[in-house]
LUMDREN-798776 format. One record per residue (C-alpha): residue in three letters; y negated, x negated, z. Coordinates in nm, 3 decimals, m for minus. Example, Ala and Ser with C-alpha at 12.3 -4.5 7.8 and 13.67 -1.06 7.14 Angstrom:
2
ALA,0.450,m1.230,0.780;
SER,0.106,m1.367,0.714;
END
This chain:
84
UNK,m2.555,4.520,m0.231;
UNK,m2.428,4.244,0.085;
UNK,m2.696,3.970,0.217;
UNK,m2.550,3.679,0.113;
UNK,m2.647,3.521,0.470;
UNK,m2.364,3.778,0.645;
UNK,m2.108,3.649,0.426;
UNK,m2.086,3.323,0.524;
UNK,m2.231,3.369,0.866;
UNK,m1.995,3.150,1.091;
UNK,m2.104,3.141,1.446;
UNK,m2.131,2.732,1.660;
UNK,m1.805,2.775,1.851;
UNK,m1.620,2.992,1.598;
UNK,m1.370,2.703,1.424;
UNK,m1.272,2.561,1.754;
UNK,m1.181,2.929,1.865;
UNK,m0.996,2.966,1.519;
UNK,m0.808,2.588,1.608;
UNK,m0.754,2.722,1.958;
UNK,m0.561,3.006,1.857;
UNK,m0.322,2.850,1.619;
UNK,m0.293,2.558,1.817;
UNK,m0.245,2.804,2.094;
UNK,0.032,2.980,1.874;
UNK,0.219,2.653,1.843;
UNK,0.225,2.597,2.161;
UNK,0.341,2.948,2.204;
UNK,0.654,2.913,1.935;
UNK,0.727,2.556,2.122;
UNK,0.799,2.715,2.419;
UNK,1.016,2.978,2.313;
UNK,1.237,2.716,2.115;
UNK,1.256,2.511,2.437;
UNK,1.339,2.770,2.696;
UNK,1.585,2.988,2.406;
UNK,1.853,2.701,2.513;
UNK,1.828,2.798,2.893;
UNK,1.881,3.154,2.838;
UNK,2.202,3.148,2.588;
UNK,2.339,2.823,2.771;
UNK,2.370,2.605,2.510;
UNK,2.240,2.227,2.562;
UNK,1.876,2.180,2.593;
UNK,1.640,1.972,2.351;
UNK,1.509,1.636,2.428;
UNK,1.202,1.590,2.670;
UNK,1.013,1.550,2.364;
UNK,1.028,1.991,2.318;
UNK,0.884,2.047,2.679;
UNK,0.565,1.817,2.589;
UNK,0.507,2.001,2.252;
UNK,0.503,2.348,2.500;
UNK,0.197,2.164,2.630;
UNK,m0.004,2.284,2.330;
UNK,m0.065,2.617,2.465;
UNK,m0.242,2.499,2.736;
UNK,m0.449,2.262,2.478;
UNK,m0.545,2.553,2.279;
UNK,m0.667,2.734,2.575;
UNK,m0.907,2.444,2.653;
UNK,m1.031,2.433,2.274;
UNK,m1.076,2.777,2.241;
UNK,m1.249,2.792,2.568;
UNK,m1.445,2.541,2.420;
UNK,m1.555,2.733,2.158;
UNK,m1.611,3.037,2.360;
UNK,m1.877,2.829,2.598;
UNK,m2.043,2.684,2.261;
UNK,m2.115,3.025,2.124;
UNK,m2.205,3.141,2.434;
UNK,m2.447,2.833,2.451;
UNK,m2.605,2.889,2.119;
UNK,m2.655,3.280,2.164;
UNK,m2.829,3.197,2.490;
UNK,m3.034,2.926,2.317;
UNK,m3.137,3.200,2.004;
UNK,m3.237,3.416,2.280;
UNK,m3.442,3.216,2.449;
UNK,m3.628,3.124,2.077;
UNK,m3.708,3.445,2.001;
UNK,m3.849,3.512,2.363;
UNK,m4.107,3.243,2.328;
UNK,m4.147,3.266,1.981;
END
């Protein structure tokens, strides 16, 4: 039989690494849309394209984010069960 506490164990840090990634992945499909147009030479989208490519690098911070926040918290656990 499972603990129920490792089923729903979710981690400080671990939704902004899940946003991160898809907002990451957005980003990711963005930029392919908005450079396709370069490569077959047909016209290019509006301005509007290149600042949705932006999103890759915004998902990068937020799932950095997350990264440092678990890190924080395991450090913090670790330092509990030292003194305690």
């Amino acid at each position: 039989m499972r603990d129920k506490t490792q089923t729903n164990s979710a981690a400080p840090g671990d939704g902004l690494i899940r946003a991160g990634a898809v907002v990451f992945f957005i980003g990711a499909v963005a930029t392919l849309v908005t450079v396709a147009p370069f490569l077959l030479g047909t016209t290019p989208f509006p301005t509007y394209m290149f600042g949705l490519s932006m999103l890759m690098g915004v998902g990068f911070l937020v799932a950095g984010a997350g990264v440092l926040r678990s890190v924080a918290e395991g450090r913090r656990r670790a330092r509990a069960d030292a003194s305690g």
